[in-house]
C-alpha positions in Angstrom: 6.5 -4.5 16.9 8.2 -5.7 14.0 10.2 -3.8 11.6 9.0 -4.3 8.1 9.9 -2.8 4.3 6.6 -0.5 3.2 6.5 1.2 -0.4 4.0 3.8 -0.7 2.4 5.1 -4.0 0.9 7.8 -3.9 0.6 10.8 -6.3 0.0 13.6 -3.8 3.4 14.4 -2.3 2.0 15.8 0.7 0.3 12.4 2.2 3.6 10.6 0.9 5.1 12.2 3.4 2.6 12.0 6.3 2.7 8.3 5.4 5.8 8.2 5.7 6.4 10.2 8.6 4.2 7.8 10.9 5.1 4.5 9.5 9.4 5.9 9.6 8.3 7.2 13.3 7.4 3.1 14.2 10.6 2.0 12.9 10.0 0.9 9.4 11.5 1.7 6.6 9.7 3.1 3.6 9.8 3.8 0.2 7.8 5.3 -1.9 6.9 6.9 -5.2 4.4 9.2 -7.2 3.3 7.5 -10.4 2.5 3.3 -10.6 4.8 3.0 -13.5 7.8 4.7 -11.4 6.9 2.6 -8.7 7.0 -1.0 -10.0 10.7 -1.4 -11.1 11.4 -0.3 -7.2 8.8 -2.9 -5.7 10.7 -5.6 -8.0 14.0 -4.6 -6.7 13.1 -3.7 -3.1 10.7 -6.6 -2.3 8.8 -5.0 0.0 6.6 -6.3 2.7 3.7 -4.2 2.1 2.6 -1.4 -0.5 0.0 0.9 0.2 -1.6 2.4 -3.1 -3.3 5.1 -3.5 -7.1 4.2 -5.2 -7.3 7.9 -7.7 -3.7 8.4 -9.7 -3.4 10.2 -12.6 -1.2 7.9 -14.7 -2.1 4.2 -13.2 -5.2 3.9 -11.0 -4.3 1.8 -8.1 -6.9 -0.9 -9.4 -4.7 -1.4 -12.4 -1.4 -1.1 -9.7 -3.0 -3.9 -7.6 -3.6 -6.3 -10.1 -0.3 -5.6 -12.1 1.3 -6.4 -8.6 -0.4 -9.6 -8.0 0.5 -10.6 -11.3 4.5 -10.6 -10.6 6.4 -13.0 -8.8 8.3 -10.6 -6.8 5.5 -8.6 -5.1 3.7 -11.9 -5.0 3.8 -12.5 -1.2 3.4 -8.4 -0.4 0.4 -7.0 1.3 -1.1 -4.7 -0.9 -3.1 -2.4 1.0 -5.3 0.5 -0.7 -5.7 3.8 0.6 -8.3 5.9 -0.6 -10.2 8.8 0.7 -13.5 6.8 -1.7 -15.8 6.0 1.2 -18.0 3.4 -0.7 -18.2 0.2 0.0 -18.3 -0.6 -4.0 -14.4 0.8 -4.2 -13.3 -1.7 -1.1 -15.1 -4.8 -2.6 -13.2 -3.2 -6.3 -10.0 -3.0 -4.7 -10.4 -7.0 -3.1 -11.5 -8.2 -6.2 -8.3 -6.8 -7.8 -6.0 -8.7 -5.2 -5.5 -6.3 -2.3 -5.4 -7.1 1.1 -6.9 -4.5 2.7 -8.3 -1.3 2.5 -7.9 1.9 4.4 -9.9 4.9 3.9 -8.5 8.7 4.5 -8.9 11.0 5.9 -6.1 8.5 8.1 -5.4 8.9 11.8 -2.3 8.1 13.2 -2.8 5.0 15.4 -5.3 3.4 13.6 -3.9 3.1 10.2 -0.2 2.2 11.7 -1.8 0.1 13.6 -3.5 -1.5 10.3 -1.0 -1.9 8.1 0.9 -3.8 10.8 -2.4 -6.2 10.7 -2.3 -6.3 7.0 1.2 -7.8 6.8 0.8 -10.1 9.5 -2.2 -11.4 8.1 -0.4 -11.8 4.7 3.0 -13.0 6.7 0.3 -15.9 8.4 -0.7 -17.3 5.0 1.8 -17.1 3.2 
């Protein structure tokens, strides 16, 4: 498997790190921050391959995140991939609509959501 650049955001700590943890564990390296507006200045510098966004922030929702990322050059060829624990199908279809490329609902499990963000940027790598 590839090793790629990830930034997470995320403004519960705790799933930062279990993020983290799993994607570090596959050998990527991550980033990651608790508030959108932290984050962005570090996605312009860092150029990551993916970020995964949280859906419910406090300061930045990541609907706002997501389209603010799509409409910078820098984060232009990421995959943005939303997390959420939002089970709805209306918050996925939200999330696409604002330029993600993917969505991923919590509660996570290991595997399946390393697994999927290696899809996500693979998928983004093949069009771009």
């Amino acid at each position: 498997m590839p090793n790629y650049n990830i930034f997470i955001v995320d403004d519960d700590p705790q799933m930062l790190e279990i993020m983290s943890t799993w994607l570090i564990a596959e050998g990527h390296d991550v980033a990651s921050d608790t508030a959108g507006s932290t984050a962005l200045p570090q996605i312009a510098l860092l150029k990551p391959d993916a970020v995964l966004v949280d859906l419910m922030m406090a300061e930045v929702n990541g609907l706002e995140l997501v389209d603010e990322l799509r409409s910078r050059p820098e984060s232009k060829d990421a995959a943005v991939v939303m997390v959420s624990a939002r089970t709805d199908g209306l918050w996925a279809d939200r999330a696409l609509e604002a330029g993600a490329d993917g969505f991923i609902h919590k509660p996570l499990k290991r595997e399946e959501f390393v697994l999927k963000v290696s899809e996500f940027i693979e998928a983004k790598k093949a069009v771009v």
